[in-house]
C-alpha positions as CSV (number, residue, x, y, z in Angstrom):
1,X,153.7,258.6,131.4
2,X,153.1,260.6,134.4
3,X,155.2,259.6,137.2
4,X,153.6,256.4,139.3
5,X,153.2,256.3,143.0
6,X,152.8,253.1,145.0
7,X,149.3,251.9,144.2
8,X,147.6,249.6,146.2
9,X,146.5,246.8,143.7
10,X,144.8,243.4,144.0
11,X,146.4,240.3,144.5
12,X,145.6,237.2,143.0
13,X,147.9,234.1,142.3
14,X,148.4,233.4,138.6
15,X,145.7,231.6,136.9
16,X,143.5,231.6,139.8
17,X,139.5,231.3,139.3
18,X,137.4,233.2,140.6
19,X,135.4,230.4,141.4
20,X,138.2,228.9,143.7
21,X,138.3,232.2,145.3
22,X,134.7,232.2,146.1
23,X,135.5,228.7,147.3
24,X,138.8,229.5,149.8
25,X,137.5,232.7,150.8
26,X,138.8,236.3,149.8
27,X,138.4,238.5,152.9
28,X,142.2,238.7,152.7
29,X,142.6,238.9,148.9
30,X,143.3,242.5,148.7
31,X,146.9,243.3,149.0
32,X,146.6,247.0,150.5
33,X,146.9,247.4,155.0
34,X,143.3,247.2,155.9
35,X,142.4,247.1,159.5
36,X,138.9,245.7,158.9
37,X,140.2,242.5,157.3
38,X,141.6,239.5,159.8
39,X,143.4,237.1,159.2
40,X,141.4,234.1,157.6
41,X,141.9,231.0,160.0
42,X,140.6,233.7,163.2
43,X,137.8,235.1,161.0
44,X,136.3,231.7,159.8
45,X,136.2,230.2,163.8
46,X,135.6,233.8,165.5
47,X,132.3,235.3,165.1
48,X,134.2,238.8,166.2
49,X,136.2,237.8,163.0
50,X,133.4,237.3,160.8
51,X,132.2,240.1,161.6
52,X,135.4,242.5,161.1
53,X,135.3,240.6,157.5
54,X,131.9,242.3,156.9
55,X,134.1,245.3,157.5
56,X,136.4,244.5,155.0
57,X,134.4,243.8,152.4
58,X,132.8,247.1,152.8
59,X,136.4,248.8,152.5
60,X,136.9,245.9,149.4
61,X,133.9,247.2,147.6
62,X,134.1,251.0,147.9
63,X,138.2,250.6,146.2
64,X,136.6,248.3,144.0
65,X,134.4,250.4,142.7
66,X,136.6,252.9,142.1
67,X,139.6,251.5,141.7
68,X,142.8,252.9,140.1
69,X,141.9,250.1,136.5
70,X,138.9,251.4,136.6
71,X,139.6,255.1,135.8
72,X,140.1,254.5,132.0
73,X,135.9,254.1,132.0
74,X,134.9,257.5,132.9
75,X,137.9,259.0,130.3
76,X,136.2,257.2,127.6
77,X,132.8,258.1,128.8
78,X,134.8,262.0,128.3
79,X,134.1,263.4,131.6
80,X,137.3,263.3,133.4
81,X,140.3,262.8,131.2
82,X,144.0,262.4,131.0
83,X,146.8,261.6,128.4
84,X,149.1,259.4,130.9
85,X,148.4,256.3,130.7
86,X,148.9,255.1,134.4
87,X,146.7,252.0,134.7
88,X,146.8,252.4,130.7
89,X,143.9,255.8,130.6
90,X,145.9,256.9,127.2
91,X,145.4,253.7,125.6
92,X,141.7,253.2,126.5
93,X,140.5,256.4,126.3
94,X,142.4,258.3,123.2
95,X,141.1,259.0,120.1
96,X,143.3,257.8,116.7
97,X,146.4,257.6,118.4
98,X,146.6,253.4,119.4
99,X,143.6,252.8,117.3
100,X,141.6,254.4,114.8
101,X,139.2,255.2,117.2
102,X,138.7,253.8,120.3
103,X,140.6,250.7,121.5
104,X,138.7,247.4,122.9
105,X,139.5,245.7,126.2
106,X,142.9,244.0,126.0
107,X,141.9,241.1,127.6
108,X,145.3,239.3,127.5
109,X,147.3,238.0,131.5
110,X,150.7,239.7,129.5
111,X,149.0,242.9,129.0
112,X,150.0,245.2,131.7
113,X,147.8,247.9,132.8
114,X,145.9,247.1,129.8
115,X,144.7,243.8,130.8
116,X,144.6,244.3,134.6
117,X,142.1,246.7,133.9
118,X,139.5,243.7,133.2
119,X,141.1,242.0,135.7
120,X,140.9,244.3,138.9
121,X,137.2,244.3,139.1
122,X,136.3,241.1,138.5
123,X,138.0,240.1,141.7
124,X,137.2,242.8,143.8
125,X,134.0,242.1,143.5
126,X,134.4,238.4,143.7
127,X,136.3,238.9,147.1
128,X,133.3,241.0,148.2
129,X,131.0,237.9,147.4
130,X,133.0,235.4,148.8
131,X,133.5,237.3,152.1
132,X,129.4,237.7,152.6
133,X,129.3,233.7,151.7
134,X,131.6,233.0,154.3
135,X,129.3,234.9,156.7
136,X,126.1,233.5,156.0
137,X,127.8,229.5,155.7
138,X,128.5,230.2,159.1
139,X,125.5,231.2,160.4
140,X,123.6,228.5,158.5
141,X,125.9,226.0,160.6
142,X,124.9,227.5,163.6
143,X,126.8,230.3,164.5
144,X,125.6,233.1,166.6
145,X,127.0,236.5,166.9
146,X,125.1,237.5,170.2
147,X,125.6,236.0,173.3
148,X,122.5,233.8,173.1
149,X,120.9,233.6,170.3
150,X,117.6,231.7,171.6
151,X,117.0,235.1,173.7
152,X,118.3,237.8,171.3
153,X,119.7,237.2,167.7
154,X,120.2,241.3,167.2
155,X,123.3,240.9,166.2
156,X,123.3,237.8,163.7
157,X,120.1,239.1,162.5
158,X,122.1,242.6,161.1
159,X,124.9,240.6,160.3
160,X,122.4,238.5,157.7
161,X,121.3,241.7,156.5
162,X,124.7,243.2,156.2
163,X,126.0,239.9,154.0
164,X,122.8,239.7,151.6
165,X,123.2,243.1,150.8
166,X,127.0,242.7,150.1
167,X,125.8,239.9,147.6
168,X,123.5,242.1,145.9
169,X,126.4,244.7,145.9
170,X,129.2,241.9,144.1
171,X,126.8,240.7,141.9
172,X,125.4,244.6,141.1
173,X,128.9,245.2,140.2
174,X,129.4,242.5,137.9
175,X,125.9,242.7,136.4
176,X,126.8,246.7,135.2
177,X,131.0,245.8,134.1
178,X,130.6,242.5,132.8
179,X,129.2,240.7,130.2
180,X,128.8,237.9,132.4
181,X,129.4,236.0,135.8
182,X,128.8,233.4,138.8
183,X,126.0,233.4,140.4
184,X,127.5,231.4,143.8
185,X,125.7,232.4,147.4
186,X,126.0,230.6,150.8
187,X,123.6,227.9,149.0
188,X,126.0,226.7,145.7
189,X,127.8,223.3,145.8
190,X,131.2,223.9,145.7
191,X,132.5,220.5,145.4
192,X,133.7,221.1,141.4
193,X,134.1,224.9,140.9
194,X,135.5,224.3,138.0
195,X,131.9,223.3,136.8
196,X,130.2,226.2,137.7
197,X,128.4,227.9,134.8
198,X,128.3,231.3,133.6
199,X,125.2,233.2,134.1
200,X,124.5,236.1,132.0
201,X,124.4,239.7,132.4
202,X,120.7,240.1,132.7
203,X,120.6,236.5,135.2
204,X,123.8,238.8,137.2
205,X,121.3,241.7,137.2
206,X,117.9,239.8,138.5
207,X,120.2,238.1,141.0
208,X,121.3,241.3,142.6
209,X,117.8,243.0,143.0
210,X,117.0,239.5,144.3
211,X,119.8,239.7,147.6
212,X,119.0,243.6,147.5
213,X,115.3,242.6,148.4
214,X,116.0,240.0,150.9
215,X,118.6,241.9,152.7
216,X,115.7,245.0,152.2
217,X,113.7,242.3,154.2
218,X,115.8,241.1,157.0
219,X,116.7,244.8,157.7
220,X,113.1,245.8,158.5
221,X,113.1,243.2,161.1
222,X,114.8,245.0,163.8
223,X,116.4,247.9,165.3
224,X,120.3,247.5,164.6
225,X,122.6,250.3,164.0
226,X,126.3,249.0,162.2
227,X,130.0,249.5,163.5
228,X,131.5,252.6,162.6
229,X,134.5,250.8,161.7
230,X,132.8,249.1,158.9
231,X,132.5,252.6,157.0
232,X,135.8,253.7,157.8
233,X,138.4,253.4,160.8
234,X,138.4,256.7,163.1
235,X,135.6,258.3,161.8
236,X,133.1,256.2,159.9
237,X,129.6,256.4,160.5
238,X,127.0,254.1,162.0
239,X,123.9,253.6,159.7
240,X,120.8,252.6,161.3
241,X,118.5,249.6,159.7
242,X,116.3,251.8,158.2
243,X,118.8,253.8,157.2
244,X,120.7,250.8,155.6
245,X,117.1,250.0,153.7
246,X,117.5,253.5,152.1
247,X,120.6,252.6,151.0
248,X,119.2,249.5,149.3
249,X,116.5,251.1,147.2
250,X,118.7,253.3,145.9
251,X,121.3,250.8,144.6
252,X,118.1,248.7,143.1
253,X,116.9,252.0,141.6
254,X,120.7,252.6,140.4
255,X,121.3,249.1,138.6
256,X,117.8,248.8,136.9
257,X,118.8,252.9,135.9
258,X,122.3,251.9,135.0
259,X,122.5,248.5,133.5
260,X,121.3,249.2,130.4
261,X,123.9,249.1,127.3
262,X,122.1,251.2,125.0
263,X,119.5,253.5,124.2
264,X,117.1,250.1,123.2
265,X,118.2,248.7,126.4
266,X,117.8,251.6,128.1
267,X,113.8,252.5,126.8
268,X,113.1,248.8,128.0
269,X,114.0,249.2,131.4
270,X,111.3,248.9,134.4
271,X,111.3,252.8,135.1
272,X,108.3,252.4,137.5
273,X,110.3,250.2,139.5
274,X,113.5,252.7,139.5
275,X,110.9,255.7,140.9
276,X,109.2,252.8,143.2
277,X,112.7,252.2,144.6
278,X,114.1,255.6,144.7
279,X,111.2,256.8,146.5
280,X,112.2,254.7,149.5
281,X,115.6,255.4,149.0
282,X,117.9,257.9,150.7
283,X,116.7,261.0,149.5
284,X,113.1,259.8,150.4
285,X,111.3,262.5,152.4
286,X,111.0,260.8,155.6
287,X,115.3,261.5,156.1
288,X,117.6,262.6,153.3
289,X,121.2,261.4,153.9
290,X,124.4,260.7,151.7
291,X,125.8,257.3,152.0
292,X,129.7,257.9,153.4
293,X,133.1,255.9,153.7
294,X,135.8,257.4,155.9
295,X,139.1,257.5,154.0
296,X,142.4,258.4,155.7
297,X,145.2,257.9,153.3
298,X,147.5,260.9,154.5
299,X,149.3,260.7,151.5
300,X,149.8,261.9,148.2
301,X,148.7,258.0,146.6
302,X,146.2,257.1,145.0
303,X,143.9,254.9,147.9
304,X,140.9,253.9,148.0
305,X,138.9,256.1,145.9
306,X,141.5,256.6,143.0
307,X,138.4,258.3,140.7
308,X,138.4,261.2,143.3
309,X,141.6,261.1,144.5
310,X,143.0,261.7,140.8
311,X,139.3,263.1,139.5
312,X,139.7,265.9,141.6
313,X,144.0,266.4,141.3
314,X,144.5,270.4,139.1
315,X,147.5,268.3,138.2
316,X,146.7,264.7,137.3
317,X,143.0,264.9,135.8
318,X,140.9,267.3,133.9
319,X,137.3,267.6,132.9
320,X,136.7,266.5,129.1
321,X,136.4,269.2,126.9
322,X,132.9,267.6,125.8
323,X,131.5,268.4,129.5
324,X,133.5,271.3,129.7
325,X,131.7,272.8,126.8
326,X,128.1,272.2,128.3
327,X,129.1,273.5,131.4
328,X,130.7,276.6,130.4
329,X,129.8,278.3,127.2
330,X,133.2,280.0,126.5
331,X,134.6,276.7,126.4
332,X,134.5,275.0,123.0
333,X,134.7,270.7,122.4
334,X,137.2,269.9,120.7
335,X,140.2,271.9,122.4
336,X,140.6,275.5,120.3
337,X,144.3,275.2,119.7
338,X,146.8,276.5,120.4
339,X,145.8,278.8,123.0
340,X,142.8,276.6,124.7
341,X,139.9,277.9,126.2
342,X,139.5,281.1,128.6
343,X,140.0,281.2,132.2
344,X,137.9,283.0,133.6
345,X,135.0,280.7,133.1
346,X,131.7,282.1,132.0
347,X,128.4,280.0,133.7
348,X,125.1,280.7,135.1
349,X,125.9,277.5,137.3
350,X,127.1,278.5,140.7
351,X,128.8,275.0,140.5
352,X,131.0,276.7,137.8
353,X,130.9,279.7,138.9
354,X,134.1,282.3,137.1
355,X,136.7,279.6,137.8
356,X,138.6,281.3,140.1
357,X,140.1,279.1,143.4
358,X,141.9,279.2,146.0
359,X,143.5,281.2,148.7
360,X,145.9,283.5,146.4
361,X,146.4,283.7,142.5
362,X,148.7,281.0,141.1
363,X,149.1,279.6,144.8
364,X,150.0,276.2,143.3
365,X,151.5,277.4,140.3
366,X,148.4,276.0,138.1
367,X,147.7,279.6,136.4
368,X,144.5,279.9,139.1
369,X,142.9,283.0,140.1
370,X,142.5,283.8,144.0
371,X,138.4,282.5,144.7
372,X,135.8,285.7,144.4
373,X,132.4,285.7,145.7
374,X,131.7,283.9,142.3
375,X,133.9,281.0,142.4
376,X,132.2,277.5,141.7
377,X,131.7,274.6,144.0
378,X,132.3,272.0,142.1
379,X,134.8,273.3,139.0
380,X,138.0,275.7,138.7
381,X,140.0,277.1,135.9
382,X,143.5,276.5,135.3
383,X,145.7,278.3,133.0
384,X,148.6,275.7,132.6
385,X,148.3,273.0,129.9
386,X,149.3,270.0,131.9
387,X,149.1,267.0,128.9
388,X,152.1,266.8,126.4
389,X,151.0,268.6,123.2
390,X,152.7,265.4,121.5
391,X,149.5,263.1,123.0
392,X,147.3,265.4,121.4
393,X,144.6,267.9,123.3
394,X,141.5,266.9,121.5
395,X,140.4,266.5,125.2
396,X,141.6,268.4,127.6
397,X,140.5,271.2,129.2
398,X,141.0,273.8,131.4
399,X,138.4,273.0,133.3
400,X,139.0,271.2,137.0
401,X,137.0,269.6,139.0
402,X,137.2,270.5,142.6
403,X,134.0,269.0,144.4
404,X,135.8,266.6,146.4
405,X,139.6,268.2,146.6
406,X,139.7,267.3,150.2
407,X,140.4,263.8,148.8
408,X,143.1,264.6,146.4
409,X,147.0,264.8,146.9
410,X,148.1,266.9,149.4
411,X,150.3,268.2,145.9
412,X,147.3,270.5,145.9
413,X,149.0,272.7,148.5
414,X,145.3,273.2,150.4
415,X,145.1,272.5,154.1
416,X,141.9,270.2,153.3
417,X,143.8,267.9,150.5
418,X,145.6,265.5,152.1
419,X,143.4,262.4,150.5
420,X,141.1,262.2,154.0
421,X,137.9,263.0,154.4
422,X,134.5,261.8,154.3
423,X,133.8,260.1,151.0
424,X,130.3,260.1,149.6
425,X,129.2,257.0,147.8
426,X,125.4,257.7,147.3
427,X,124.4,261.7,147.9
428,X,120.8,262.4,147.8
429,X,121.1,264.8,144.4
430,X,122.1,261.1,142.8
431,X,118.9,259.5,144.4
432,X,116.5,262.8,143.1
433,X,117.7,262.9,139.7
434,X,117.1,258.3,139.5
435,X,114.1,259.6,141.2
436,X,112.8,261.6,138.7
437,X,114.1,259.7,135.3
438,X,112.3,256.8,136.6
439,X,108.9,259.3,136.9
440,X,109.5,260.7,133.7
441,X,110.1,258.0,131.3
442,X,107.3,255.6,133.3
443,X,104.8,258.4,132.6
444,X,104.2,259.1,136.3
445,X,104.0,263.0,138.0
446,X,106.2,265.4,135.8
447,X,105.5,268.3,138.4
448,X,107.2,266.1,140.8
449,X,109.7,265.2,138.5
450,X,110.6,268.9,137.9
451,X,110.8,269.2,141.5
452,X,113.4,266.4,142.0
453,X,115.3,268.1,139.5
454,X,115.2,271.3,141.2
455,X,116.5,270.1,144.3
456,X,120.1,270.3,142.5
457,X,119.5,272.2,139.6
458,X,118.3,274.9,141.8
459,X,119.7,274.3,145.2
460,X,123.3,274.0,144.0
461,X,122.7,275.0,140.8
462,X,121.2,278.5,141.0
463,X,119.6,278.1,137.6
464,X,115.6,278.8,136.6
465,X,113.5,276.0,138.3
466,X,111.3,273.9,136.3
467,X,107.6,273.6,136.5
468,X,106.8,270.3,135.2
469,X,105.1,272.0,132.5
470,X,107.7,271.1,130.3
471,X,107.9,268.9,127.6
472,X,109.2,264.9,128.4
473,X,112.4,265.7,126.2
474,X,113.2,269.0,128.1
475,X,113.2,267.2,130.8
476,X,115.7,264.7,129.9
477,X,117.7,267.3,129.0
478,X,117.9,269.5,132.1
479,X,117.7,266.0,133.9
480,X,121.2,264.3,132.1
481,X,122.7,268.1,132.2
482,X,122.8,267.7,136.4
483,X,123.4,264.0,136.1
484,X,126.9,265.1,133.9
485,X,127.6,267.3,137.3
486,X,126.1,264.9,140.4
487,X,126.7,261.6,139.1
488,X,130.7,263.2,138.0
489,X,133.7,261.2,140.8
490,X,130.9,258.6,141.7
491,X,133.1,255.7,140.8
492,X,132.4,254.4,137.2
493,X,128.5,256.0,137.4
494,X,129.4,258.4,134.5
495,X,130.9,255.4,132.1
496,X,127.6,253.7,132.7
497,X,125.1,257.0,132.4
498,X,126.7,258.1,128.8
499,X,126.5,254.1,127.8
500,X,122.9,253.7,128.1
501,X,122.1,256.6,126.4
502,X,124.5,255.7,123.3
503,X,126.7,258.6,124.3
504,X,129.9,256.5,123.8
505,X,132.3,257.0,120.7
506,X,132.0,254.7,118.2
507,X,134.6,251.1,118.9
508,X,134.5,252.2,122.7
509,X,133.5,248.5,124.7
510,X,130.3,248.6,126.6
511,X,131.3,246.0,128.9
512,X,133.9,244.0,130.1
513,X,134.6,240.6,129.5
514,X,135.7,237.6,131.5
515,X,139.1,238.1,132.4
516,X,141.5,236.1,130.5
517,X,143.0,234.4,133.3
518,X,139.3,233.5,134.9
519,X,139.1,231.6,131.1
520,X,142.0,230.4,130.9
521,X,142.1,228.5,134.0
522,X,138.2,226.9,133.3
523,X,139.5,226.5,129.5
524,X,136.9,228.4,128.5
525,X,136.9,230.7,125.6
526,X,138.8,233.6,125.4
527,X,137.0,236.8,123.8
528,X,136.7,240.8,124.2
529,X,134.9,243.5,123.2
530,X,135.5,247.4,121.5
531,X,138.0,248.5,118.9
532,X,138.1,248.5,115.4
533,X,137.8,244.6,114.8
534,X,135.4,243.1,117.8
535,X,131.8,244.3,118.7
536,X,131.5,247.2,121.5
537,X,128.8,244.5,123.4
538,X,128.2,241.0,122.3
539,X,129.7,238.3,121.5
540,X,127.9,235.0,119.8
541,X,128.2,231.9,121.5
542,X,130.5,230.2,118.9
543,X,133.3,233.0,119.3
544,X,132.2,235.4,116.8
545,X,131.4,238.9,116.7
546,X,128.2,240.1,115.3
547,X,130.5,241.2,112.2
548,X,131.5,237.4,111.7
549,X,134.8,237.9,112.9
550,X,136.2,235.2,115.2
551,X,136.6,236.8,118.3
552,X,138.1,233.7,120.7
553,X,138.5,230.2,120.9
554,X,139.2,227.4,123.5
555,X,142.2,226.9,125.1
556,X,143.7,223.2,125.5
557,X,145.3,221.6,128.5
558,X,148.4,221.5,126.1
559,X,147.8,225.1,125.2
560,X,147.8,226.5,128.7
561,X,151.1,224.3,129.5
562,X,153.1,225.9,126.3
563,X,152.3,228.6,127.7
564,X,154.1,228.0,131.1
565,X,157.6,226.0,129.2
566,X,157.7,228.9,127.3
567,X,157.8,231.5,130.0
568,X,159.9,229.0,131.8
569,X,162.5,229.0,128.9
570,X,162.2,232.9,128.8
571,X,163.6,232.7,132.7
572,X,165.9,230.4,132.1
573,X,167.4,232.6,129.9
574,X,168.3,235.7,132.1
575,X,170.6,236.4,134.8
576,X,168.9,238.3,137.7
């Protein structure tokens, strides 16, 4: 296991709900120093305090989304990869070694890294939600963030805005991880959380696009511009109205893109509405702009953004063989052993480029070569085999993602990597490329489609544009070849990119379920999903798998309560 570093991680009090957390507020629910996020008494009387939450649930959503649980995802989508198995990536993502295949979500409160893998999102986003509740409860009871509100509402009007997107963002989240979720806004009784029903994935889904297009609303109303602390302290950016509406469209056009479990799903999905929405959306001709969050970690931990920090670590991550034989056709998928595949690399991609990096060969003894005129600006080459050979190099690579090094360790020995820089959330290549999937596979402008395509393909790229004279499957081709490259350290985009398009191993999950402890709590039943005895998406409503097998069952009262006198005899039986 490779050696751990102090990881910022949420906290959340055994057997808590989410729907009591929604309830109580969970501005303050995330145990890492965050300078956005009050404490809760002030923010729930202090409009200044409210709107410093707003703040923090920006900050709560961006480590939520890319959280250090979460990195197992894109490992068993095989674009990054790794054999430790920090936050359990070995045990997720290997191939025969725990399982035959893949592994399912160990959705078990005793399970470690294993089970705080299901865990860690569920409640980031739920602590996103509830923060934007709290917001909007207090405005419905009257509170105004401008100094008169009969004369200028400015102010509370962006702050509306601001929270319905932020609910559209939580329930986004869940809708693409989960399997299922609460559907609880500023409106819900809250009197018996513990009632509160599940709403599924697709309910999750219509929900989001629903907040999305009312916070899309209340945005055009006026001219606002937001804090720059709410997109990083010291050196986030403001973000105009319009500029926020952009933003919008282009998460609508990424769920309805991304939501989609399979290749049935995925043909089924409104593609007219993803071009619709991605035409408005930050890449949109009027003013093309990537969506950023100012991270300042200083430090060689694993922040906010663990899927870049580590992604983007010559020590710590590599690039699946599977991408790193698309991108570079001297590299072969599975791993040639014993002696690996070539450095330097051989690409017409300038992204890949010869593999060479850096100020002088070997200059952090990862068997580099000093950066020529052809080195790539997105990948490297290392010579150094960096995964036991005992885990097994079926995927690794020697192929290194570099894109976004200034946010790795500063163990990279770079002046720019010391895991601070301007992170970018959405870039405008991620809005083309939803851009022109949603043209292609709704029929529409295939000329314009090519285009979109071109913009990275080309642009970065340096390869031979397209016309648009192509065929609809050579299309989709060079289309998913650049989303493999743009969408690649974008949180979990990847995971959910090679999902829909049934590019997932067989027995890998294609959602999460309800964590354990959420169930257990509501004595609800307790299921999961992947591995070689439980179905990779659904589960029937009496427990059982679509292979018949029984995949859960309801906890008692009783149950739950052995479960606490036996950890209670377990104590009593050590001296500490």
């Amino acid at each position: 296991m490779k050696p751990q570093t102090k990881i910022p991680m949420l906290r959340v009090v055994a057997r808590t709900s989410a729907a009591l957390l929604i309830l109580v507020g969970g501005g303050c629910e995330l145990d890492v120093q965050n300078p956005n996020a009050p404490d809760a008494p002030r923010a729930f009387n202090d409009p200044a305090g409210l709107e410093q939450l707003l703040g923090g649930a920006f900050r709560a959503w961006v480590e939520t989304r890319a959280n250090y649980y979460i990195m197992a995802l894109n490992m068993q989508a095989d674009n990054y990869t790794a054999s430790w198995n920090n936050a359990a990536i070995r045990y997720y993502s290997s191939v025969g070694s725990d399982c035959p295949l893949r592994c399912g979500w160990n959705n078990s409160v005793t399970a470690a890294d294993a089970g705080l893998a299901v865990e860690s999102s569920w409640y980031g986003y739920n602590t996103v939600l509830s923060s934007a509740n709290d917001v909007l409860v207090a405005v419905a009871g009257g509170l105004c963030f401008d100094a008169d509100c009969s004369a200028d509402n400015t102010l509370t009007a962006r702050n509306v805005a601001i929270a319905k997107m932020l609910q559209g963002m939580a329930f986004s989240g869940i809708a693409l991880l989960y399997d299922q979720g609460f559907i609880v806004d500023e409106t819900t009784d809250l009197s018996d959380p513990l009632a509160l029903s599940f709403n599924t994935r697709e309910e999750m889904r219509d929900a989001a696009l629903a907040k999305f297009e009312a916070a899309w609303t209340e945005a055009g109303a006026q001219s606002w511009t937001t804090p720059s602390e709410w997109m990083g302290v010291g050196a986030g950016t403001s973000y105009s109205n319009e500029r926020i509406r952009q933003v919008i469209r282009t998460m609508q056009a990424e769920l309805i893109a991304l939501w989609p479990r399979n290749g049935a799903e995925n043909a089924q999905a409104a593609w007219n509405q993803v071009a619709t929405f991605a035409s408005q959306g930050i890449s949109s001709p009027a003013a093309g702009f990537d969506w950023e969050f100012y991270i300042d970690e200083g430090a060689s931990e694993c922040g906010v953004d663990c899927v870049k920090t580590w992604g983007n670590s010559i020590g710590t991550v590599r690039v699946d063989t599977r991408l790193a034989s698309i991108l570079a056709t001297n590299h072969a998928d599975p791993w040639p052993e014993p002696a690996g595949n070539p450095c330097p690399t051989v690409s017409a991609d300038k992204r890949v480029g010869d593999g060479s990096w850096g100020p002088a060969d070997d200059f952090n003894g990862y068997a580099t070569t000093a950066a020529t005129a052809n080195a790539g600006t997105d990948f490297a080459c290392s010579g150094v085999v960096i995964f036991p050979p005992a885990r097994g190099q079926y995927h690794q690579s020697n192929l290194v993602h570099v894109r976004y090094e200034r946010l790795a360790y500063v163990g990279e020995n770079l002046p720019t990597s010391d895991a601070t820089g301007q992170d970018p959330l959405y870039t405008v290549q991620m809005n083309d490329l939803l851009w022109a999937e949603g043209l292609i596979r709704s029929g529409g402008s295939k000329a314009q489609a090519a285009q979109l395509i071109n913009n990275s393909r080309v642009g970065r790229g340096g390869l031979p544009p397209l016309t648009g004279g192509e065929s609809d499957a050579e299309l989709l081709a060079a289309l998913q070849y650049e989303q493999e490259i743009e969408f690649m350290g974008q949180g979990t985009t990847p995971f959910f990119n090679r999902r829909r398009i049934d590019g997932l191993i067989q027995d890998t999950p294609r959602h999460m379920p309800v964590p354990d402890k959420e169930l257990s709590v509501l004595v609800r039943e307790v299921y999961t999903f992947g591995g070689p005895s439980a179905p990779e998406m659904s589960v029937t409503a009496n427990g059982k798998g679509a292979d018949g097998t029984s995949r859960g069952r309801v906890q008692s009262v009783r149950e739950i309560w052995e479960h606490y006198r036996a950890l209670a005899r377990e104590a009593a039986r050590r001296q500490y």
